[in-house]
Each structure stands twice: as C-alpha cells, then as structure tokens.
N, C-alpha and C positions, 0 to 999 in steps of 0.2 A: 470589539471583536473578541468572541469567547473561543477559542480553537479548543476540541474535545481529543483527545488519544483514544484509536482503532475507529476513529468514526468518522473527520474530517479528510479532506484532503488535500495537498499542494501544491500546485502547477505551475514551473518554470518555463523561462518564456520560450524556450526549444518542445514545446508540451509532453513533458515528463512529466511522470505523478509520483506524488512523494506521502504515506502516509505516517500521521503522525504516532509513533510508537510511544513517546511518553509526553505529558504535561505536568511539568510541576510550575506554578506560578509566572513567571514572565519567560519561561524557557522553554522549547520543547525541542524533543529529538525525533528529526525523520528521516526516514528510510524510502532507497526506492518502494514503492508499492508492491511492483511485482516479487521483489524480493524480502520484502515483508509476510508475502506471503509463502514463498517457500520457505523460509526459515522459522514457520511456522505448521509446517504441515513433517509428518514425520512418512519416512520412506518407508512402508512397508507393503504387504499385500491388499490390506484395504484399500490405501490409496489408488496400486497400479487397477486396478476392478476397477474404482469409481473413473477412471481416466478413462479407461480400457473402454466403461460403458459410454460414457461421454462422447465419444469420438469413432467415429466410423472405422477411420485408419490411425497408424502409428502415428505418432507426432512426436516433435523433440517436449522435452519436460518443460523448457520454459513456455510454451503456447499456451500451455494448460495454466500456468500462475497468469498470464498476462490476462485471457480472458477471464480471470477472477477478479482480476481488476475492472478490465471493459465491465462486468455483472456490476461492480461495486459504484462507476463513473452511472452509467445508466440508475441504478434505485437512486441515486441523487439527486441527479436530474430531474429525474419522473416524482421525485418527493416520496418516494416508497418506504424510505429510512429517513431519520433526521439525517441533521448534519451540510456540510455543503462542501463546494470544491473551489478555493480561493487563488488569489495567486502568494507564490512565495513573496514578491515585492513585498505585498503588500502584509504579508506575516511578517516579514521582517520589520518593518515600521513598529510593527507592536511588542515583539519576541524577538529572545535571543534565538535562535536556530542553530543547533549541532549536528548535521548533518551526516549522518553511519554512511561510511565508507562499503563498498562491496568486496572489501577484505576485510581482515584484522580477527586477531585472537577474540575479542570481546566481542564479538557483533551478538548481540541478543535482542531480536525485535520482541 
C-alpha cells in the first residue's frame, strides 16, 4: 500500500474523510478533508466571487469546502484522478498516522 500526500484519501468507519497532508516514509499526517481544504484556500475577494458564482444562494463557508471534497470523493471514484479512498484501519496496519487536530497553533495542512 503506497498512500500519496494531497491525492489519497482516508475513511473512518463513522465515514469521515481524512486527507493525507504529508508522507514521509512509514508516517503520514491527516487532516479532516474538508478542512484541509479551508486551511488551504485563503479569504479573500476571489474566493467569496467564485463561491458567490457557485451557489445560487448564501450558504455557510463550510458547504463550500465540504463539496470540494464530495468533487474530490467522486474523480476517485469515477477514476478521473489517480489515487484512491481507503480506509484508516487499514492505513494503519501499514503507517504511523498523526492525525491534525481541528485546533492548535501549528495546524498547517
């Protein structure tokens, strides 16, 4: 099992998705998904436009990262991107897993 960082994904058995933000060697660090991706998009006017066009009506901020994930679950699925969606068990078998809290000073996806 080769697990890639920003391209796999890991799914606990409550189905949460967890992407992998870093791989080094037998370890990797993941993060919820959807806040992987906000913690990656930066607040500015660009973004609120592309939201703004996206969506008929207002919506809360986190809708918008989740269906970036739903986009991300589906090219998986579909084989559109490499990569796959596995489960954590079974990551765990093979890798250490340090799992970024959705606190803390150091969170850098």
């Amino acid at each position: 099992m080769e697990l890639v960082a920003e391209r796999d994904l890991l799914k606990d058995d409550y189905g949460n998705f967890y992407m992998i933000s870093n791989a080094s060697g037998d370890s990797l660090t993941v993060v919820n998904a959807a806040l992987y991706y906000a913690f990656n998009e930066t607040l500015d006017d660009a973004l609120v436009a592309k939201v703004r066009n996206q969506y008929p009506n207002e919506i809360a901020c986190g809708k918008y990262f989740a269906d970036l994930v739903e986009a991300h679950i589906e090219k998986l699925e579909k084989g559109e991107v490499p990569g796959g969606i596995y489960s954590i068990d079974e990551a765990k078998q093979h890798y250490s897993l340090h799992i970024k809290p959705i606190y803390g000073d150091s969170f850098n996806a």
